[in-house]
N, C-alpha and C positions, 0 to 999 in steps of 0.2 A: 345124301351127300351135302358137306355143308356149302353155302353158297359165298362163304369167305373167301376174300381175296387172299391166294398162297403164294407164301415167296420161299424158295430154297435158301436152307441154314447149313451149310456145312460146320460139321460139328466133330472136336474129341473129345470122348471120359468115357466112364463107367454107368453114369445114371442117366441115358436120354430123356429128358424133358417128354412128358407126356399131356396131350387135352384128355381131362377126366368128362367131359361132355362135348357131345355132337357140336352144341354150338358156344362153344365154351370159346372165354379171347386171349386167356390165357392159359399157358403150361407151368407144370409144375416145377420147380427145381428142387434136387436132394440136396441133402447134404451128403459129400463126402468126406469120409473124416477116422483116422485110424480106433481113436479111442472118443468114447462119449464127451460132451462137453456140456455141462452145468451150466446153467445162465442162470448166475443168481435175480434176485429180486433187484430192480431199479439198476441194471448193471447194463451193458451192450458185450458183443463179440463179434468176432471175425467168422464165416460160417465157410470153409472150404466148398464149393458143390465137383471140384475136379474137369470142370466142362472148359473146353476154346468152342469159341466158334466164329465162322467166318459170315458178314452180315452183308447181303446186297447194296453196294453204294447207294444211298438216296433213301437209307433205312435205319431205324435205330433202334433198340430191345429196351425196354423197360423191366425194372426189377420191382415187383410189388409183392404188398405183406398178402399170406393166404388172410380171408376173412375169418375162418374157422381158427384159427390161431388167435387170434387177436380179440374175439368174442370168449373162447373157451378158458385162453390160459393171461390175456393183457400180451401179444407175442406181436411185435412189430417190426418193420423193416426202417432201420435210422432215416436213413437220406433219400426218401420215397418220394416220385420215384428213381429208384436208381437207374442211371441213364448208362448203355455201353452202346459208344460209336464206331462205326460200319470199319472202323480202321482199327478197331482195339482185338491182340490178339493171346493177350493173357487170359490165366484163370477166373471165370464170373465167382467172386468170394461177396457174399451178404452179410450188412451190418445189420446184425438182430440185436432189437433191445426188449427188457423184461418187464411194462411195466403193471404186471400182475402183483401179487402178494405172495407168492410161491417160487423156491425154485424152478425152471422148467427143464429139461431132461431132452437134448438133442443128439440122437444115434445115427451110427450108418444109416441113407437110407430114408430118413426121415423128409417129407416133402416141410421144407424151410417158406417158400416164396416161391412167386409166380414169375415168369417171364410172358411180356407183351409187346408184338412188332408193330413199331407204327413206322407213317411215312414220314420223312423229314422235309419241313418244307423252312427256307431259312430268308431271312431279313437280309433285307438291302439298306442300310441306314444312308438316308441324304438329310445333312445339316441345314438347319435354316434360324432366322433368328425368331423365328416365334411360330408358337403351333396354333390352328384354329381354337376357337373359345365353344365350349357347350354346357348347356343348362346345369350339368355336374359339377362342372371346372375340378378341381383338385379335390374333391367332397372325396376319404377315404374309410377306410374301417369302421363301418357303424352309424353312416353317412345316413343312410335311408332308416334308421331304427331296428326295432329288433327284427 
């Protein structure tokens, strides 16, 4: 029994989201989709999966690229990750992009991406007219070397 913390997903579609391992953090999402959909090389698309679901307030799903996708064929998820909040109750649809050398070939069926629940923990902003100073100060991208 995994020792992960569960939260109930109320959920509709055709392809329930499954953990392909005991301690796996993410589930899979299909694609649903009447007819196949090409993803040419260097291109993106809209990837139907058919799924609602309804999200514990104080929670939020993350849409992430399968690894095996993205090592085997260049198969990624655009806007990773994709974030759905605890109030959203449309369709979960994933922006896959190609950037293999190949067309790639997405069917019925097909696990597209992952979904991941985490906790949402959210910022309280208080204005002030200046932030504390530390040894970094503003040092950004590349700061520390390679």
């Amino acid at each position: 029994m995994s020792k992960a913390t569960k939260i109930q997903i109320k959920i509709t579609g055709k392809f329930v989201p499954e953990y392909q391992s005991e301690q796996a953090s993410g589930c899979d999402l299909c694609a649903d989709i009447e007819e196949d959909i090409i993803l040419e090389a260097g291109k993106y698309c809209t990837v139907p999966t058919g799924l609602k679901v309804e999200i514990p307030e104080g929670f939020e799903a993350q849409v992430r690229p399968r690894s095996g996708l993205a090592l085997k064929h260049g198969i990624g998820v655009l806007n990773t990750p994709g974030t759905i909040d605890a109030d959203y109750r449309g369709e979960i649809r994933v922006i896959l992009f190609n950037l293999g050398h190949a067309p790639f070939n997405i069917r019925s069926g097909d696990r597209i991406a992952q979904l991941v629940f985490n906790q949402v923990v959210r910022g309280e902003f208080i204005e002030v007219e200046r932030l504390k100073t530390t040894k970094r100060g503003s040092g950004g991208f590349g700061h520390t070397g390679k």
